[in-house]
C-alpha positions as CSV (number, residue, x, y, z in Angstrom):
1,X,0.0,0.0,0.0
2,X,1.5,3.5,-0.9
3,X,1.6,6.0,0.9
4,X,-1.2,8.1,-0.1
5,X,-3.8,5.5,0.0
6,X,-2.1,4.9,3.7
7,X,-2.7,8.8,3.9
8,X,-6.2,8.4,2.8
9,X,-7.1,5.7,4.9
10,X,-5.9,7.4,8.2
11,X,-8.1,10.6,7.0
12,X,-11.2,8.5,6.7
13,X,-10.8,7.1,10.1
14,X,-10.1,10.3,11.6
15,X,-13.3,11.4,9.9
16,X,-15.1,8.1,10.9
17,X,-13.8,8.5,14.7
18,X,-14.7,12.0,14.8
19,X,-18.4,11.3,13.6
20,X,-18.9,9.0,16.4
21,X,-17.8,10.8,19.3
22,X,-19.3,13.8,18.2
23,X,-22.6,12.3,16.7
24,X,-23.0,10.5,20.1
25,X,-23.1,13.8,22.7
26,X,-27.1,13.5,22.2
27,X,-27.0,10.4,23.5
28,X,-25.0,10.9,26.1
29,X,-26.5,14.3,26.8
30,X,-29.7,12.6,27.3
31,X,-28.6,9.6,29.6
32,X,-27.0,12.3,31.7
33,X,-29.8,14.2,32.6
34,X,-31.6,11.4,33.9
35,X,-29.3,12.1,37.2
36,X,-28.6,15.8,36.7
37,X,-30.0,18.9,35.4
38,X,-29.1,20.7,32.4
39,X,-27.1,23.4,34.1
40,X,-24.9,20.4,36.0
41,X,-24.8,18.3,32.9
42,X,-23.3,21.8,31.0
43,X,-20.9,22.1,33.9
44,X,-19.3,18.8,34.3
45,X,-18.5,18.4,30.4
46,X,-16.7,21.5,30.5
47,X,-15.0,20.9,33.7
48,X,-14.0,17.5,32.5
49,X,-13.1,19.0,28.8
50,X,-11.0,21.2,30.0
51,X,-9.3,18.8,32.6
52,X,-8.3,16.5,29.4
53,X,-7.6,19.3,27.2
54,X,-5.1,21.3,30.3
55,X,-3.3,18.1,31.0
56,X,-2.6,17.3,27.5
57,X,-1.3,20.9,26.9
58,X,1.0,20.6,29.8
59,X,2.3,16.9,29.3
60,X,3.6,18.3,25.9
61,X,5.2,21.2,27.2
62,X,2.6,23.9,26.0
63,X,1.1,26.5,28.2
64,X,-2.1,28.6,28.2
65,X,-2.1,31.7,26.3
66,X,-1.3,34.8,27.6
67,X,-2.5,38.7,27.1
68,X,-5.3,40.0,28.0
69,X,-6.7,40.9,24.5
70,X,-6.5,37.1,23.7
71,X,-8.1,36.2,26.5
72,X,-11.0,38.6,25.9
73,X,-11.3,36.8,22.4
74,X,-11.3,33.3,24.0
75,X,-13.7,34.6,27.0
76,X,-16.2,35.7,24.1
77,X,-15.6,32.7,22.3
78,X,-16.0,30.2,25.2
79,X,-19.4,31.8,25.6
80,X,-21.0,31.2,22.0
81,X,-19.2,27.7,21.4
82,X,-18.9,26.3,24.2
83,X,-21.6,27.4,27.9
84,X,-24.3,28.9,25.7
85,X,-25.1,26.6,23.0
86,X,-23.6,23.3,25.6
87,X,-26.3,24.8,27.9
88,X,-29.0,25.2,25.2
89,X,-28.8,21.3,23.9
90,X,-29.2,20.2,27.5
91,X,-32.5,21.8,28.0
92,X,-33.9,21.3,24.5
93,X,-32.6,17.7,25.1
94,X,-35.3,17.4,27.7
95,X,-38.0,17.7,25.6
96,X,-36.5,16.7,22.3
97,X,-35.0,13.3,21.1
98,X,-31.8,12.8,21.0
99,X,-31.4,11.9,17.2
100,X,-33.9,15.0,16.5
101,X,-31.4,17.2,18.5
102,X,-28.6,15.5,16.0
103,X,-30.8,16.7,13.2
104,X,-31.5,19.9,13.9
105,X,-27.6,20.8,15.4
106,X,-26.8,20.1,11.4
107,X,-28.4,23.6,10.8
108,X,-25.1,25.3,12.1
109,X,-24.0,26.0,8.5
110,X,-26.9,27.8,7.3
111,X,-27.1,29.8,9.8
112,X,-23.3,30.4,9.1
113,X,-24.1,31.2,5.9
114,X,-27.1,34.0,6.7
115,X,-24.7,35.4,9.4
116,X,-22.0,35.5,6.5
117,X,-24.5,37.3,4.2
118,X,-25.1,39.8,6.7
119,X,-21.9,40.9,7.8
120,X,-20.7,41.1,4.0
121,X,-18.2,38.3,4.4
122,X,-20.4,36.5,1.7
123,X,-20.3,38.0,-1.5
124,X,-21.5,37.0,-4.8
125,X,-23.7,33.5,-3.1
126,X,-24.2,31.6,-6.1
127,X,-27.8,30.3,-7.3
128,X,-26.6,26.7,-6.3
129,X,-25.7,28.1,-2.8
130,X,-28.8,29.8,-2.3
131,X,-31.3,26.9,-3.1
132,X,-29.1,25.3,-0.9
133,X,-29.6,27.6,1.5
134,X,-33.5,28.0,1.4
135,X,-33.8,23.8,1.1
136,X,-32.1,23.3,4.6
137,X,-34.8,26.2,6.2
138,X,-37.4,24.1,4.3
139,X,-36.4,21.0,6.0
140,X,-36.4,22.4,8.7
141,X,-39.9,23.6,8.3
142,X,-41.2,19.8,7.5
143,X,-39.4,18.7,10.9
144,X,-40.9,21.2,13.2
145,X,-44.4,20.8,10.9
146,X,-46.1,23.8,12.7
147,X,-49.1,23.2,10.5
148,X,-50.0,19.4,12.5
149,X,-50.6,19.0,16.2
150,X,-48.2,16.0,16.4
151,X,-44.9,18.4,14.7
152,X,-41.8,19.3,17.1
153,X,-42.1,23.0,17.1
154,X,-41.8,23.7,21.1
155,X,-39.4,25.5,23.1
156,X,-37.0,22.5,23.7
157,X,-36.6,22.4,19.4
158,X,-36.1,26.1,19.4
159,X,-33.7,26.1,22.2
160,X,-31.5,23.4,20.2
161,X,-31.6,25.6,17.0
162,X,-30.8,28.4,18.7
163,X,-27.4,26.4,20.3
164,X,-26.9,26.1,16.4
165,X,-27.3,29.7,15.9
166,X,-24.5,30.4,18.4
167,X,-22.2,27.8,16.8
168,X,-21.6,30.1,13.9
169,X,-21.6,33.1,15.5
170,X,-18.9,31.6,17.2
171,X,-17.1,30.4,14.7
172,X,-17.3,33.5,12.6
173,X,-15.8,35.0,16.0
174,X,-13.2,32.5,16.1
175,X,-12.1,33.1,13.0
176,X,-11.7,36.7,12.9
177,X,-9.7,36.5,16.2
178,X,-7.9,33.5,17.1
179,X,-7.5,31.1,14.3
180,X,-4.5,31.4,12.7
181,X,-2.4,34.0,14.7
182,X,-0.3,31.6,15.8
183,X,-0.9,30.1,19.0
184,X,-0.9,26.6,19.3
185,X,-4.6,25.2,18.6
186,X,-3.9,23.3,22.1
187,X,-3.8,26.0,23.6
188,X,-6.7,28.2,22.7
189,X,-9.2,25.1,22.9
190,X,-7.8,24.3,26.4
191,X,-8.2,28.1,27.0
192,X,-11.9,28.1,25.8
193,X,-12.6,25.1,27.8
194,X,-11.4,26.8,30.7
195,X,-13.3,30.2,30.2
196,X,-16.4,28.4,29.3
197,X,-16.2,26.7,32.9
198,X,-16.0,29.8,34.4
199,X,-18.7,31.0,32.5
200,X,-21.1,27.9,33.3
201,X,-19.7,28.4,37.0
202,X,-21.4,31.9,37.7
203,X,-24.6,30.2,36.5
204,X,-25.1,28.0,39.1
205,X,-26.3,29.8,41.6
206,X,-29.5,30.2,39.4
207,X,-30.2,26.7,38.0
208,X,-27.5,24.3,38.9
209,X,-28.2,23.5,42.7
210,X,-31.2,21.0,42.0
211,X,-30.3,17.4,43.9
212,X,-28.4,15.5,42.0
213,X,-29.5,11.4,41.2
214,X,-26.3,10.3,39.7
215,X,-26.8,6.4,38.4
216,X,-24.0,4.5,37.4
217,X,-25.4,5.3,33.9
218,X,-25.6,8.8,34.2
219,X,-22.5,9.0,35.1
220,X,-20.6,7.3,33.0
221,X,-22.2,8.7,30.5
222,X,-21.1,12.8,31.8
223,X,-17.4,11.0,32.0
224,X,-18.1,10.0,28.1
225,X,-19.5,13.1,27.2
226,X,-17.0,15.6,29.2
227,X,-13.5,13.8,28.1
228,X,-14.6,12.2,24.5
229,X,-17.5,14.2,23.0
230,X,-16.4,17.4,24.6
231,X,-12.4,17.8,25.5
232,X,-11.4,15.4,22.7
233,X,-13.5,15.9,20.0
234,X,-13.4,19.5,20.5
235,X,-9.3,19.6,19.4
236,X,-9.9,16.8,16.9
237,X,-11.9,19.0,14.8
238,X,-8.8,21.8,14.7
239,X,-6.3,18.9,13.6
240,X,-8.8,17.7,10.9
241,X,-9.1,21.1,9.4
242,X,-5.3,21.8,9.7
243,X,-4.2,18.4,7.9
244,X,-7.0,18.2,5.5
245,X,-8.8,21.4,5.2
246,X,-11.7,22.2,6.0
247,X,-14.0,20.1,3.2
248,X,-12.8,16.9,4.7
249,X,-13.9,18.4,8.1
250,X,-17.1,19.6,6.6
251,X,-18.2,15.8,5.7
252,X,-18.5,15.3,9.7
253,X,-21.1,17.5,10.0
254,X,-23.1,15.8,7.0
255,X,-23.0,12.4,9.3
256,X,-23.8,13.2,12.8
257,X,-27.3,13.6,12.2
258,X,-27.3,9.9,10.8
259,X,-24.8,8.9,14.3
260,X,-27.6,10.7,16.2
261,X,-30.3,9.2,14.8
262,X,-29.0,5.4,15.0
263,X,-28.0,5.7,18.0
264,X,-30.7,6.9,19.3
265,X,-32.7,4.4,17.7
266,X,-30.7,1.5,18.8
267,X,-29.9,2.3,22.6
268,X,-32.9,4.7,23.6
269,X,-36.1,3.3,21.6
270,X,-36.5,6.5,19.7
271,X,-38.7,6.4,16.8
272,X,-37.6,8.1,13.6
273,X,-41.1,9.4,11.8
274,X,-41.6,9.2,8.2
275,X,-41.4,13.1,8.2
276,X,-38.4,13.9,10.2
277,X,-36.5,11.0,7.9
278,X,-37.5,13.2,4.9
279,X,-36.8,16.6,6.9
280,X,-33.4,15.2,7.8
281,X,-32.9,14.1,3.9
282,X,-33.9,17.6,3.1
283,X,-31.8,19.6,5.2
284,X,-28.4,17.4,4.3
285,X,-29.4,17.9,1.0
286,X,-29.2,21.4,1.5
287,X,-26.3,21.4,3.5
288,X,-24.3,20.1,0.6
289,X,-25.6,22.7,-1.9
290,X,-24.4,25.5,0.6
291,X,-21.0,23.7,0.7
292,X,-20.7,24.1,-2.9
293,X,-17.7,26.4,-3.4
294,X,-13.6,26.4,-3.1
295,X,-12.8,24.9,0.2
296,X,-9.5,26.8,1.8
297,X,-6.9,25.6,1.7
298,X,-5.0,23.4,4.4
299,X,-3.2,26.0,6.7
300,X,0.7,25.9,7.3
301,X,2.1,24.6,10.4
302,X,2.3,28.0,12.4
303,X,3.0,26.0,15.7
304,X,5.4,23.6,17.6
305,X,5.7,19.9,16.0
306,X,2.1,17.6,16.9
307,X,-0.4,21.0,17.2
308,X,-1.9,22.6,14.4
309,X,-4.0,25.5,13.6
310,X,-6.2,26.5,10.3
311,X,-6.1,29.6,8.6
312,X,-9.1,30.9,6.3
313,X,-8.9,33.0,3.0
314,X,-9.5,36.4,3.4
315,X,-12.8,37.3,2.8
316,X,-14.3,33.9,3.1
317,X,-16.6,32.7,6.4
318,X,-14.7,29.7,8.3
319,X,-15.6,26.5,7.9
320,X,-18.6,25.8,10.1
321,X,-19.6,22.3,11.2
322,X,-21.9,21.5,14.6
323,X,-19.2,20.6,17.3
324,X,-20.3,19.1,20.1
325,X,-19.3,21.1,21.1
């Protein structure tokens, strides 16, 4: 076997690895909150997150950013990627089905997109791109059914979307300010991870003192979600990008709906409807038509040997998939 198909073969698996943990955080999102509420489940993933991500940094000599401008970047983006929209899943998720949660987090790019538009970042959206961009809000539309008694319009379904909302705001931040200036992508994710603890912290005063029924399922599933789905898959996603750019990244987000789905099928009893299949079909669908453009290109290695960072093209909006974030 040469060495590009050996190449090739480790990129799928990255990709295939990658889909897993991340298309698994509804499940494990919803087995957690049978022992704790949303606040504590929001909490204890980014405490745990930023345990894994902090040890790693230091066990390969790395440190934490420093300067307060950078940390004001990482503050705001620890906010809208990480407490906010980690918050937001946890109390849709208690109302909404975890594979419908995995459906409707793979709104993230359009939203992207709009946010794009606005700003002027987009220019000159092509027709393709467009119809891309109306077909996901349609499927949308045919999931929440507002029109039948028995669609999933309800505050838990808007709360999710709106955690997909603030994924690209995010990311548009992120972009702008801390991708690519050189600091080890190590770093800044074991920074955010950090801030968005302190963040979730101050919170729980207000909604995070409820008694907490911890299970032996509950808990292993926060231990799952906190050091795989949130700490690991969280830098994963900034190695992807860096070694492969950001289309092979992008083809995660067009599977976690399906991990979400099956999973949730298989170890929670969730029925998928007839509708929401064809929903889910529609937004992909227009997912990929949105995608439909030069991908940039994989950034150089700005960083000591093992990290890696991405870089986007001026003018362009970063590439946006739903973390688990």
């Amino acid at each position: 076997m040469n060495s590009g198909s050996t190449q090739s073969l480790r990129g799928a698996a990255r990709v295939a690895v990658l889909a897993l943990l991340w298309g698994s955080t509804f499940l494990w999102i919803e087995l957690a909150l049978r022992g704790l509420s949303p606040l504590q489940v929001t909490l204890a993933r980014c405490v745990l997150g930023a345990v894994v991500l902090t040890g790693a940094l230091y066990a390969t000599g790395r440190r934490l950013p420093t300067g307060r401008t950078v940390w004001r970047h990482i503050v705001i983006a620890a906010f809208f990627c990480n407490a906010l929209p980690f918050a937001l899943f946890s109390i849709g998720q208690q109302t909404v089905d975890s594979g419908l949660a995995g459906v409707l987090n793979a709104t993230t790019p359009f939203f992207s997109l709009a946010l794009g538009l606005v700003l002027g970042t987009e220019r000159g959206l092509r027709p393709v791109r467009l119809a891309g961009l109306l077909l996901g809000f349609g499927g949308v539309v045919v999931i929440f059914a507002p029109w039948e008694r028995s669609g999933s319009l309800g505050w838990g379904a808007l709360a999710i979307l709106g955690a997909a909302a603030s994924y690209a705001v995010a990311f548009v931040y992120m972009g702008r300010t801390l991708v690519g200036r050189g600091i080890p992508t190590l770093s800044l994710s074991a920074a955010q991870l950090i801030a968005a603890t302190g963040l979730t912290a101050m919170a729980v005063p207000v909604g995070g003192l409820d008694a907490i029924h911890l299970s032996t399922t509950a808990l292993v599933a926060v231990l799952v979600l906190g050091v795989f789905s949130t700490g690991v898959t969280f830098h994963l996603t900034y190695r992807i990008i860096a070694a492969e750019g950001a289309t092979q990244a992008a083809v995660v987000g067009y599977l976690l709906p399906v991990v979400s789905v099956a999973l949730g099928a298989v170890f929670l009893g969730e029925s998928v409807g007839l509708r929401v299949a064809a929903g889910m079909v529609v937004v992909l669908v227009g997912v990929g038509l949105t995608r439909r453009k030069g991908a940039p290109k994989p950034a150089p290695a700005v960083e000591e040997p093992g990290s890696a960072s991405a870089v986007e093209e001026p003018g362009s909006t970063p590439a946006v998939m739903a973390p688990a974030r």
